[in-house]
C-alpha positions as CSV (number, residue, x, y, z in Angstrom):
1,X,17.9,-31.1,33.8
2,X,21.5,-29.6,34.1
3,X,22.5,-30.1,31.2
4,X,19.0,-28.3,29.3
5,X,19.9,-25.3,31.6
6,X,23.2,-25.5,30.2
7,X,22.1,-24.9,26.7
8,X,19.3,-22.5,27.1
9,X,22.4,-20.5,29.0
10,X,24.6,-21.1,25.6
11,X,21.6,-20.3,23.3
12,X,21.0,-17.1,24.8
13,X,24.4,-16.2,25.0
14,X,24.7,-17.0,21.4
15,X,21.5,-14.8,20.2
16,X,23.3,-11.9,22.1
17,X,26.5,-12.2,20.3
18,X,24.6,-12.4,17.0
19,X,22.8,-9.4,17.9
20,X,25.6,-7.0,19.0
21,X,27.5,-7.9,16.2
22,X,24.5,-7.6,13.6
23,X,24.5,-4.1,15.4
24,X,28.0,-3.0,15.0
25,X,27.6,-3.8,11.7
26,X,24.5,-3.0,10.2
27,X,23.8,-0.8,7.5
28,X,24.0,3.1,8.9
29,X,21.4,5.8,7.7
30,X,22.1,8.6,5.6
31,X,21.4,11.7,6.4
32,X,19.2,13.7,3.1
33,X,21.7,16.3,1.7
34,X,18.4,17.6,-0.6
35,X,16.3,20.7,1.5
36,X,13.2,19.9,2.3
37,X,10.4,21.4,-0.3
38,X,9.3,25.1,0.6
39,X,5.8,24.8,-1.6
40,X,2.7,25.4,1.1
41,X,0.7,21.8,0.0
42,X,1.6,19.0,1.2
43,X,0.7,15.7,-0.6
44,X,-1.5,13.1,1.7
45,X,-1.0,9.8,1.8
46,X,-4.2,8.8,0.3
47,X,-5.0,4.8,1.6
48,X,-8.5,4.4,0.2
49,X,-10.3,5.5,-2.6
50,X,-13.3,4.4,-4.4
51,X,-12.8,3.7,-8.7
52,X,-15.5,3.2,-11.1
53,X,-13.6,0.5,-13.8
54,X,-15.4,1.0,-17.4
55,X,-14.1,-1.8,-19.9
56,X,-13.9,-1.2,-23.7
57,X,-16.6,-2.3,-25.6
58,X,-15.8,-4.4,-28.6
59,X,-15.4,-3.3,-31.9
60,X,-19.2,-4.0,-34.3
61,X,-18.4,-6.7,-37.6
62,X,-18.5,-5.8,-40.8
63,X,-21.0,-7.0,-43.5
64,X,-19.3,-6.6,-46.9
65,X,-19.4,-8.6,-50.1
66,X,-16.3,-8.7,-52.3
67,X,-16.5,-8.1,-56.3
68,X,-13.3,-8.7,-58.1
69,X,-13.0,-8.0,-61.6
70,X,-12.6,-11.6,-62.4
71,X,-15.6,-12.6,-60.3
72,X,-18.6,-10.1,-59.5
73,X,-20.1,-12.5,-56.9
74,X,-16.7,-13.1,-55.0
75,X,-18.6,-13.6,-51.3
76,X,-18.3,-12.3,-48.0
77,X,-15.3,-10.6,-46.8
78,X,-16.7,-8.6,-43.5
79,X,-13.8,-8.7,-40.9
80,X,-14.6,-9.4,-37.0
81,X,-14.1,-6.5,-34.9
82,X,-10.9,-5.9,-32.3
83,X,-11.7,-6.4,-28.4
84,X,-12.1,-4.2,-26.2
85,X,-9.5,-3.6,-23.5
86,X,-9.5,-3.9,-19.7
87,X,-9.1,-2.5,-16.8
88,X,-6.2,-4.2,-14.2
89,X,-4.9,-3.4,-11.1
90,X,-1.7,-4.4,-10.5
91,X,0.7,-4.8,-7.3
92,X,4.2,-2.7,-7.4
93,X,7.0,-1.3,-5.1
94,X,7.0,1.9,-7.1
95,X,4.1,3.1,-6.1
96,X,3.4,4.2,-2.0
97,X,0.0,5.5,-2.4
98,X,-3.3,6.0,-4.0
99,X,-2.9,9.2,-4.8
100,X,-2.7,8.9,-8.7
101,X,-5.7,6.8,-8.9
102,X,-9.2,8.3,-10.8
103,X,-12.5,8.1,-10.0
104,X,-13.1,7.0,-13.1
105,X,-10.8,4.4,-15.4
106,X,-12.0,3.9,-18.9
107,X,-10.4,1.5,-21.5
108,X,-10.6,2.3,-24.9
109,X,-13.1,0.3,-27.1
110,X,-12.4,-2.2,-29.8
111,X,-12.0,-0.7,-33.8
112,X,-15.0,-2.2,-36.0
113,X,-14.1,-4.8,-38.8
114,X,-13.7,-3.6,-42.5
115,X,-13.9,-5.4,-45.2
116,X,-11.4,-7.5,-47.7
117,X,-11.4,-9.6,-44.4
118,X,-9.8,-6.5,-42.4
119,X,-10.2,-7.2,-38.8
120,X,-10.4,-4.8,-36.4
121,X,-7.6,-3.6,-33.8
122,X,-7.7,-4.7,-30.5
123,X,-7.5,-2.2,-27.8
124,X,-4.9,-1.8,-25.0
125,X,-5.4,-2.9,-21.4
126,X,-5.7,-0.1,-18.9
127,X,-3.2,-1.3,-16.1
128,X,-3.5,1.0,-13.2
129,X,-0.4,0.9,-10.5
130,X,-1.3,0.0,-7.2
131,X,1.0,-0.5,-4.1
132,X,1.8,-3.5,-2.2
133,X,-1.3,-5.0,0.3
134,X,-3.8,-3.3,-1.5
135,X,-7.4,-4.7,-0.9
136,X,-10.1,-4.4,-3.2
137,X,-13.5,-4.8,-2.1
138,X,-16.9,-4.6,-4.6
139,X,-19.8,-2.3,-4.1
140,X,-21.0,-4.8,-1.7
141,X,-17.7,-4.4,0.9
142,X,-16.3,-8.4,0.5
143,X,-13.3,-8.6,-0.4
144,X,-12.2,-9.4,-4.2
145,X,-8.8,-8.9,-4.2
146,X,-5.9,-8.7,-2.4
147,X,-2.3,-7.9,-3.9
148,X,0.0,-8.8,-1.2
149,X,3.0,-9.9,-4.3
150,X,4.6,-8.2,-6.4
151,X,3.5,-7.8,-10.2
152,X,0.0,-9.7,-9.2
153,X,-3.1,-8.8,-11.3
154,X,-6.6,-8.1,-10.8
155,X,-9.1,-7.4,-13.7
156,X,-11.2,-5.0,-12.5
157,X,-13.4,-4.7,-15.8
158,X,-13.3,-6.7,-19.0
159,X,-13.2,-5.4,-22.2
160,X,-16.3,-6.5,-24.4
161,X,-15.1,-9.3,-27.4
162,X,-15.4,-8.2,-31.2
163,X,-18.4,-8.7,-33.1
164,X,-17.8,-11.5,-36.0
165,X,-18.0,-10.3,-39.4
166,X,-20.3,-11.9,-42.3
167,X,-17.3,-14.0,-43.6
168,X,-17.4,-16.1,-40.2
169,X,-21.2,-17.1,-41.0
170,X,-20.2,-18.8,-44.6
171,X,-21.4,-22.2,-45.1
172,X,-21.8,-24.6,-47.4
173,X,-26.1,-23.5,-47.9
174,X,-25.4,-20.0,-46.7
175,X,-23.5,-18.4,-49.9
176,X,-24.2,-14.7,-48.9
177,X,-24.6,-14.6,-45.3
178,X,-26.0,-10.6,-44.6
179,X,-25.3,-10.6,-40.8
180,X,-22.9,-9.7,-38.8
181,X,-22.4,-9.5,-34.4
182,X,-21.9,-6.1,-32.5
183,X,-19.1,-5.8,-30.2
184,X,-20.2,-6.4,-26.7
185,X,-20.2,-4.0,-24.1
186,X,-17.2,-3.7,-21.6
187,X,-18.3,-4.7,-18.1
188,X,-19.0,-1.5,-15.3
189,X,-17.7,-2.4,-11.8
190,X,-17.0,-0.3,-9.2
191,X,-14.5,-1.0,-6.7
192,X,-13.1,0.1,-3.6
193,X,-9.1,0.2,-3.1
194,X,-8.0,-0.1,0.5
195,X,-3.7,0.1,1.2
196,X,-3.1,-2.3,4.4
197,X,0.5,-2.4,3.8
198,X,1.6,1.1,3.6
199,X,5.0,1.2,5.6
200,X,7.5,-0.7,6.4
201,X,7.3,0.7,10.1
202,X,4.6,2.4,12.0
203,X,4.5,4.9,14.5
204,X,1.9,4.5,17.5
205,X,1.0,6.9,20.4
206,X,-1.4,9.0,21.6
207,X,-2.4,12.4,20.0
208,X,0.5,15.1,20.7
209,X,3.0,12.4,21.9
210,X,5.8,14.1,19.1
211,X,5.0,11.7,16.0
212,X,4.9,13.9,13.5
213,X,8.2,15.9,15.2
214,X,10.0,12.3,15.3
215,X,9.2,12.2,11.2
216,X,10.2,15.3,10.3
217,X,13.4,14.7,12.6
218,X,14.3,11.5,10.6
219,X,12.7,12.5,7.3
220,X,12.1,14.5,4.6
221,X,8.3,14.1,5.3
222,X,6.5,17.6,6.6
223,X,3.5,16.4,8.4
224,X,1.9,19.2,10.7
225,X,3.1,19.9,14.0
226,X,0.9,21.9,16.3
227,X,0.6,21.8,19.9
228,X,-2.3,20.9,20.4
229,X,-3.7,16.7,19.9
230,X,-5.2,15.6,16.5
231,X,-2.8,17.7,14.5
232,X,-2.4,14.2,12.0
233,X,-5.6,13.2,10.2
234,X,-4.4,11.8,7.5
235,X,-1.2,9.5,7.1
236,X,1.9,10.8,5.9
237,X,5.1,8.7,5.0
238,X,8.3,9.5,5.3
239,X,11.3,7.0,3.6
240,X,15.0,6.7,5.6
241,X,17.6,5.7,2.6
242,X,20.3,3.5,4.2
243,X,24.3,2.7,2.8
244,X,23.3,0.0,1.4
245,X,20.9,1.0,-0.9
246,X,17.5,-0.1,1.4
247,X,15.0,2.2,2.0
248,X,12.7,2.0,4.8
249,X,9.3,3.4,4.8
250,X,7.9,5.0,8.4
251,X,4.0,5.7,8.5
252,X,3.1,8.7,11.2
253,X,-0.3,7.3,11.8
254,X,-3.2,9.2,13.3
255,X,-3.2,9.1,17.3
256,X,-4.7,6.4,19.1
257,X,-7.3,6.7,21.6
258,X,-8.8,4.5,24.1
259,X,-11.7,2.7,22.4
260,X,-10.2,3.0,18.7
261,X,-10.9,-1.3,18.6
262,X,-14.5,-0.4,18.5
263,X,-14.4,2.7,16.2
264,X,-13.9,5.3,18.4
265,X,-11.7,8.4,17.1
266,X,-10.3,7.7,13.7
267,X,-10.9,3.5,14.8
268,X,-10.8,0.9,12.6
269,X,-9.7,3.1,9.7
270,X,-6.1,3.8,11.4
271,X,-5.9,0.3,13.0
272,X,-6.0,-1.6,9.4
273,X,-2.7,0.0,8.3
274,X,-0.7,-2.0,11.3
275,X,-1.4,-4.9,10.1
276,X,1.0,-5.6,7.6
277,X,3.8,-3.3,9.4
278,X,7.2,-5.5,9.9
279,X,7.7,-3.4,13.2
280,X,6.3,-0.9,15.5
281,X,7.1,2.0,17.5
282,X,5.1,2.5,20.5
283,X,6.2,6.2,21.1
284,X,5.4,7.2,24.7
285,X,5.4,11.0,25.8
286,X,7.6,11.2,28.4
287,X,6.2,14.4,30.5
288,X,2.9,12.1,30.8
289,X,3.3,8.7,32.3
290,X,4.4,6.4,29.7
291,X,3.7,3.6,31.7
292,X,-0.2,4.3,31.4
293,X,-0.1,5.0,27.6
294,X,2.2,1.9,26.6
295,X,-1.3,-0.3,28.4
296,X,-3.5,1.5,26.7
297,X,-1.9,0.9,23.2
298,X,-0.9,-2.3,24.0
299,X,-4.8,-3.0,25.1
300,X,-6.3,-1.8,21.8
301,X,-3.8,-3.3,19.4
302,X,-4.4,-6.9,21.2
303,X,-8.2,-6.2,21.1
304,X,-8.1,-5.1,17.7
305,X,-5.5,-8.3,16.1
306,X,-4.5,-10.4,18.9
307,X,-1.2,-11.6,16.4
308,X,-0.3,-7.7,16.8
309,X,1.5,-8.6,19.8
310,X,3.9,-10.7,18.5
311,X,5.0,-8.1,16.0
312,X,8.8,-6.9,16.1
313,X,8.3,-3.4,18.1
314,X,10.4,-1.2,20.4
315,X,9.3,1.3,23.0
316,X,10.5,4.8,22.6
317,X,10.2,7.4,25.4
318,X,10.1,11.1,23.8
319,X,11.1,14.5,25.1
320,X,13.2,13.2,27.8
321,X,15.2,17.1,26.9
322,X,12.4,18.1,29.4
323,X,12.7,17.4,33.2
324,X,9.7,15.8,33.7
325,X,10.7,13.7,30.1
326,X,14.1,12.7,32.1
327,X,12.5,11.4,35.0
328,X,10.2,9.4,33.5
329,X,12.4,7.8,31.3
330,X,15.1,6.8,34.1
331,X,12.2,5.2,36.1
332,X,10.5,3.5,33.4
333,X,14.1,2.0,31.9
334,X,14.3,0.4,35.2
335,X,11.2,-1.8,34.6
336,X,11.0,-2.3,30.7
337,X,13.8,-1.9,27.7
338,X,12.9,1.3,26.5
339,X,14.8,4.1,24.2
340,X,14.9,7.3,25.0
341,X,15.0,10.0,22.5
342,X,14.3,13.9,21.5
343,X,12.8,14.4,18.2
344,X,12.5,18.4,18.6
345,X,16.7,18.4,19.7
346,X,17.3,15.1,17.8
347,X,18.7,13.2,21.0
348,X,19.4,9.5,20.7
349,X,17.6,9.2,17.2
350,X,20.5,7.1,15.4
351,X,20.1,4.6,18.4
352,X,16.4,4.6,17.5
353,X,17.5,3.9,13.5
354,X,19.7,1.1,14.0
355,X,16.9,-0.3,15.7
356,X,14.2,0.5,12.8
357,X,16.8,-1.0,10.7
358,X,16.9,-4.2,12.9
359,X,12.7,-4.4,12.9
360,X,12.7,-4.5,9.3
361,X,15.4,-6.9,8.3
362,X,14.2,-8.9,11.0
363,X,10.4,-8.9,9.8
364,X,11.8,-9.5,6.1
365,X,12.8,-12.7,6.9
């Protein structure tokens, strides 16, 4: 019995080591020299979108005799016609978004067979970008799809095949064959992308707790800040570049309310994108009672996924540059490990990067 106290004392004395030295020398943020854009729009994150996929169709046979000056009667010679290409979704890093997607992606269609046994030209394959964790569901909501790995495929629409020329029906009591196929149509699907996976980390709180501030503050991202709640109704990402050549993406989510497990507020639609976050950051508004709010999101993330509260995830007390902030933060320390931070003054935020940078190396593994 000793002795197992012994080594639980050793083990956790090790993993503390580890982690301050992992901390002294992890990778350090760099700070954007590049000014922020001064246009008036601002590009959403756009994490659903609904695509109608239109295949090629293929290309018609060709019915054609050949007469040579040698022989009049030389046979058939009617080419097949090219296929028609397809529509693909495929997984990459180097997209973020949906937000270059169309309503509607057509492939071209198949070229029609000539003759002297000419076939037709096969059409390229429409393959259509999508980021990492997208979902595709049909017109009847399951799911079809779900690109998780890099470079993985999903035909969203076949091309129609090539229609066979006269030549393909020769036979030994069919000298002249006069008939010939038509292409086949490309298949019509309609689809429905979803991104689960958008960031690396998210940011949780309730409305007006500074999220948007905190992402502007680390940033080049310029979501709305207002003071009043609901300012964020759409996502908006923001990527920190670190030394040594990582970037990490950070998601300023929609605020949660009480009830958002059962669809309340912006519900179900904001709770799907913390899902496949490597780490969280409950940020707390300080002049409230943190306390309070951290129960409340705790609640309806464990409601929502129950595996949610395992996830890598820090608590982050904001506006401590008020009084009120201060206070709360210096009693709530004393009960949980909590940072403390400023994202209007920028107070304490390259404490709260080393640990973003900790989260995602650590959920990477």
């Amino acid at each position: 019995m000793r002795l197992n106290n012994i080594l639980k004392t050793l083990k956790i004395i090790s993993q503390t080591h580890i982690r301050l030295y992992s901390q002294e020398y992890a990778p350090k943020a760099l700070r954007s020299l590049k000014a922020k854009s001064t246009r008036n729009t601002v590009q959403y994150y756009v994490d659903s979108y609904r695509v109608r996929a239109v295949g090629g169709n293929g290309g018609d046979g060709c019915i054609s005799f050949l007469s040579a000056w040698c022989k009049e009667h030389a046979g058939p010679d009617g080419g097949d016609g090219g296929h028609g290409g397809h529509v693909i979704f495929q997984a990459t890093h180097s997209v973020k978004s949906l937000n270059h997607c169309k309503a509607v992606t057509q492939a071209k269609h198949g070229t029609r067979g000539d003759n002297k046994d000419r076939n037709g030209k096969n059409a390229s394959h429409v393959v259509v970008p999508v980021p990492l964790g997208t979902i595709v569901r049909d017109s009847s909501g399951t799911v079809v799809g779900d690109l998780s790995a890099e470079g993985t495929m999903f035909v969203a629409a076949r091309g129609g095949s090539g229609g066979r020329g006269n030549r393909f029906f020769l036979t030994d009591t069919v000298q002249a064959p006069d008939i010939a196929e038509i292409g086949a149509t490309g298949e019509e699907n309609v689809y429905t992308l979803e991104v689960r996976s958008m960031a690396h980390i998210g940011l949780l709180g309730f409305p007006n707790a500074g999220k948007s501030t905190l992402l502007r503050a680390l940033t080049r991202a310029r979501p709305t800040v207002a003071p009043h709640p609901f300012t964020t109704l759409r996502p908006h990402i923001g990527m920190v570049p670190f030394d040594d050549y990582e970037q990490v993406a950070i998601a300023d989510l929609p605020g949660l309310i009480p009830g958002s497990h059962k669809n309340h507020g912006l519900g179900i639609q904001f709770l799907q994108h913390v899902e496949r976050c490597r780490g969280l950051i409950y940020l707390l508004d300080g002049t409230d009672d943190p306390l309070h709010q951290y129960r409340h999101l705790s609640h309806e993330l464990s409601q929502y996924n129950s595996s949610l509260s395992n996830r890598n995830s820090c608590v982050v007390i904001n506006k401590i540059d008020l009084p009120s902030g201060r206070e709360n933060f210096e009693r709530v320390k004393k009960k949980m490990k909590v940072i403390g931070i400023s994202a209007k003054t920028g107070l304490n935020l390259l404490e709260l990067l080393k640990e973003v940078r900790l989260m995602y190396d650590e959920g990477g593994s």
